[in-house]
C-alpha positions as CSV (number, residue, x, y, z in Angstrom):
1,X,0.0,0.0,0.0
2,X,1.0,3.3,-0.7
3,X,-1.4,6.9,0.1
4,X,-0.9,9.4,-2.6
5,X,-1.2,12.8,-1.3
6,X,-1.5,15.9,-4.0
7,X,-2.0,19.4,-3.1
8,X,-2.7,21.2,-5.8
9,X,-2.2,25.5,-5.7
10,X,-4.1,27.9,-7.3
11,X,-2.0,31.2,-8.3
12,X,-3.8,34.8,-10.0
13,X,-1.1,34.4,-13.1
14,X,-1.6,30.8,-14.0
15,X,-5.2,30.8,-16.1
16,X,-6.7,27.4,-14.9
17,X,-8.6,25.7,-18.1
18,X,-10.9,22.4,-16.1
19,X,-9.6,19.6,-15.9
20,X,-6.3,19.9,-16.8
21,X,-5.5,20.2,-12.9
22,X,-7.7,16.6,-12.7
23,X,-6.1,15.1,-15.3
24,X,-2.7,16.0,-14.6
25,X,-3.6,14.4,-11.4
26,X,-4.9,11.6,-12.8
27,X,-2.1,10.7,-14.7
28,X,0.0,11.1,-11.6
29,X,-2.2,8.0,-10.0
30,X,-2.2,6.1,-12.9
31,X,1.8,6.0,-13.3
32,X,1.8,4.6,-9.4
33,X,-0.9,2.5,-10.1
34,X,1.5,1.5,-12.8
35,X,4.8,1.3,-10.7
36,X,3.8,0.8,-8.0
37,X,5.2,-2.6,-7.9
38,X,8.6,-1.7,-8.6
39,X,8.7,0.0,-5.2
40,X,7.6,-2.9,-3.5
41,X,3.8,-1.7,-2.7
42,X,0.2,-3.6,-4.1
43,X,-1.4,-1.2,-7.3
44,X,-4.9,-3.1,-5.9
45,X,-4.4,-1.3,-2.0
46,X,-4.2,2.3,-3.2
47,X,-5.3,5.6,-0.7
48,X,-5.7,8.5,-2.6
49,X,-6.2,11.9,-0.6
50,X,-5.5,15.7,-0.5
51,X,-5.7,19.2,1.1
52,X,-7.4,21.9,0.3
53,X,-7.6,21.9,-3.8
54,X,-6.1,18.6,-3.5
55,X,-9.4,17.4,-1.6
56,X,-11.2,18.6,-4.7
57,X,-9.2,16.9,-7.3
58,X,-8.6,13.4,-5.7
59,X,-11.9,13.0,-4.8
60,X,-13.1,13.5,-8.6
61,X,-10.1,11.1,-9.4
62,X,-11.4,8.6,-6.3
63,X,-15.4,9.0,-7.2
64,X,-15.7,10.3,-10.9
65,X,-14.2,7.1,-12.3
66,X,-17.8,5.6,-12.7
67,X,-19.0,8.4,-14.8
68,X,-15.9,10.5,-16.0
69,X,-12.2,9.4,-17.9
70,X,-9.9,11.7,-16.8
71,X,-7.0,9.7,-18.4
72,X,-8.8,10.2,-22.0
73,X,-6.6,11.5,-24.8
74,X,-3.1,10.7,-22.3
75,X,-1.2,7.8,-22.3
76,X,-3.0,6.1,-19.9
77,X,-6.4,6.4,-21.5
78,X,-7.2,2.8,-21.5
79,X,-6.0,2.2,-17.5
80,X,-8.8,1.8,-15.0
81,X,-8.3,3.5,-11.3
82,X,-8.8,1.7,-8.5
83,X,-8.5,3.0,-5.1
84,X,-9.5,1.2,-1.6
85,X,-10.0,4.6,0.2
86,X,-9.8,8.5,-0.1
87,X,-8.7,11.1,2.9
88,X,-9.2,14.3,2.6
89,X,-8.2,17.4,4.9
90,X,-10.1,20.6,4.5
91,X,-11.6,19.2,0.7
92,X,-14.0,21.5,-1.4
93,X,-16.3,18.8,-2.1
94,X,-19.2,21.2,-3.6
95,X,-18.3,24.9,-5.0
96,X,-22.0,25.7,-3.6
97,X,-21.3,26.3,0.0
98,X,-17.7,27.5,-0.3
99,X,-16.9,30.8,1.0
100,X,-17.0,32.8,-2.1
101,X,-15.1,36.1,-0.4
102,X,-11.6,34.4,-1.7
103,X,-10.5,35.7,-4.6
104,X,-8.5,32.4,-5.5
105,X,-11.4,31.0,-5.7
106,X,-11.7,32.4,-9.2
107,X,-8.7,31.9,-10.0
108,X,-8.6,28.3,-9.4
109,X,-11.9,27.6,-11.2
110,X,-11.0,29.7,-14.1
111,X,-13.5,29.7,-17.2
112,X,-16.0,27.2,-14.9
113,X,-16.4,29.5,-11.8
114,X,-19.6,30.6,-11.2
115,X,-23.0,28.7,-10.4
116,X,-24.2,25.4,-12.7
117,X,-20.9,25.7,-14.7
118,X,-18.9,24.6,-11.9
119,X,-20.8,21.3,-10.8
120,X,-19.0,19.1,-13.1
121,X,-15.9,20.1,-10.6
122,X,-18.2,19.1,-7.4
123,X,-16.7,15.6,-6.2
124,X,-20.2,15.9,-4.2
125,X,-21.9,15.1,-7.6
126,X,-19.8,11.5,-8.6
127,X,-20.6,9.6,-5.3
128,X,-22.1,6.7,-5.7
129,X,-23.0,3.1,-4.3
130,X,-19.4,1.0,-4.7
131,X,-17.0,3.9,-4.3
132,X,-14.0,3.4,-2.1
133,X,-14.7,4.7,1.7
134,X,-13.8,8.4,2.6
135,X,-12.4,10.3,5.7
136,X,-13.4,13.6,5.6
137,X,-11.3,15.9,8.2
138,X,-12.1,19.6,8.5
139,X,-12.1,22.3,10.9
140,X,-14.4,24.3,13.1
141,X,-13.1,27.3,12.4
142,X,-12.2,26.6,8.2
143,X,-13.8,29.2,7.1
144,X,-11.7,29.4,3.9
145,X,-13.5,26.7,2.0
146,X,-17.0,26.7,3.9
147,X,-19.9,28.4,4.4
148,X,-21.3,27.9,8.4
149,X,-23.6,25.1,8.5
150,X,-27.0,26.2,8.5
151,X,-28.1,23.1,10.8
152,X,-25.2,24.4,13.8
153,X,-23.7,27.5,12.9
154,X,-20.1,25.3,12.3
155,X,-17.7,25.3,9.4
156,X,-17.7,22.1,8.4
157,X,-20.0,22.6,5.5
158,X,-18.4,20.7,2.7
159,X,-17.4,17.7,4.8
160,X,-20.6,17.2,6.1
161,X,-21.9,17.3,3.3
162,X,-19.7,14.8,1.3
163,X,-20.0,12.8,4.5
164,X,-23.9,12.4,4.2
165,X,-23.5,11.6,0.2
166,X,-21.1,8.9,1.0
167,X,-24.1,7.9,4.0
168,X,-26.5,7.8,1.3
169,X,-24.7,5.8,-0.9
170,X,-23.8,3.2,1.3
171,X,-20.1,3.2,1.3
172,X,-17.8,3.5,4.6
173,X,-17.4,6.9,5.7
174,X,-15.8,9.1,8.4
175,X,-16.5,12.8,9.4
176,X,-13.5,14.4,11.3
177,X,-14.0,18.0,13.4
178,X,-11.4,19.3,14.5
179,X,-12.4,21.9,17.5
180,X,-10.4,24.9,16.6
181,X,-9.2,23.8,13.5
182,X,-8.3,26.3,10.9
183,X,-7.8,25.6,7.4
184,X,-4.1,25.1,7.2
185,X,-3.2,24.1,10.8
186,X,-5.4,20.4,10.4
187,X,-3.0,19.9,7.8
188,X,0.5,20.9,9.8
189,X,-0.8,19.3,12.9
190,X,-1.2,16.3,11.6
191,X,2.8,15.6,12.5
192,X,2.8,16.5,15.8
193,X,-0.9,15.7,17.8
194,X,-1.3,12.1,17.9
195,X,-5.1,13.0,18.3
196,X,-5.3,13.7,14.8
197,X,-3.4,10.7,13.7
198,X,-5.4,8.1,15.1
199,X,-8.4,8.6,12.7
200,X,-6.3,8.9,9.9
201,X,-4.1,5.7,11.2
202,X,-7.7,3.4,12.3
203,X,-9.1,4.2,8.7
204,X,-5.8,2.9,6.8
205,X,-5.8,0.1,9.3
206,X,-9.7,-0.5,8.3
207,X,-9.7,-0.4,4.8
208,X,-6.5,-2.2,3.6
209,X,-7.8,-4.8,6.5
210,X,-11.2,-5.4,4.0
């Protein structure tokens, strides 16, 4: 087993065309999928996961496979994706109750930002019965990439929600708050509070375990 872990960064003088970022992404997975073996890990015990923009983009790459090729017109066109899990950390799971105030926003979404063109981005949209189980980790106090929670006031938004699609699909799934978190720090901590390991450490142990 191996867990890929992309960030991805948004920056106001790159122009973003969707996907490129996915399939670039994509493409990255597919050549460890590939490889994998070389290194000594199993290409069929695969964790994919992210922070931030990476939470957007592996999630399409861990969900979207049913319904979308990323890998079309690369080199790896014909290879088929398989992943036993997804973690993400502060994801943007649907564009829709993101905090719109942040001006990277727009960068990162380029020619799709804006409402009904950018739900083919929403990893919310691809989840579906037989998808790989999900940790979603986010903070209290993330107020970067979510809107409060209209049912308690919290910013935990996007996770919950992407928490109750994976409910509703009936796949494993795990909602992380942190109390205090922000939206870097869940990230950073991550190395040094043992408190945030352990959910992260019991949901490797469970799925590689099925």
């Amino acid at each position: 087993m191996r867990i890929i872990v992309i960030p991805e960064f948004s920056h106001p003088k790159i122009k973003i065309h969707f996907p490129d970022q996915v399939q670039d992404t994509a493409c990255c997975a597919a050549w460890v999928q590939r490889d994998i073996e070389k290194y000594g890990g199993d290409p069929n015990r695969i964790i994919i996961g992210g922070h931030s923009a990476g939470a957007q983009i592996t999630p399409l790459i861990a969900y979207g496979n049913n319904e979308k090729n990323w890998l079309e017109g690369t080199e790896y066109k014909d290879d088929k994706l398989k992943f036993i899990g997804f973690i993400g950390w502060g994801g943007v799971y649907d564009w829709n109750f993101v905090n719109q105030t942040h001006p990277q926003i727009k960068y990162y979404l380029g020619d799709i930002y804006g409402p009904g063109k950018w739900d083919v981005s929403n990893p919310i949209n691809y989840v579906s019965p037989g998808d790989p189980p999900g940790l979603f980790i986010t903070g209290d106090r993330d107020d970067y990439v979510n809107i409060p929670n209209p049912e308690d006031g919290k910013n935990d938004t996007c996770s919950y929600r992407m928490d109750k699609a994976a409910a509703k699909a009936g796949i494993y799934h795990q909602l992380v708050i942190v109390h205090g978190g922000r939206h870097a720090n869940i990230l950073v901590d991550i190395n040094k509070k043992k408190e945030l390991q352990a959910p992260v450490i019991e949901f490797i142990k469970k799925v590689t375990r099925s």
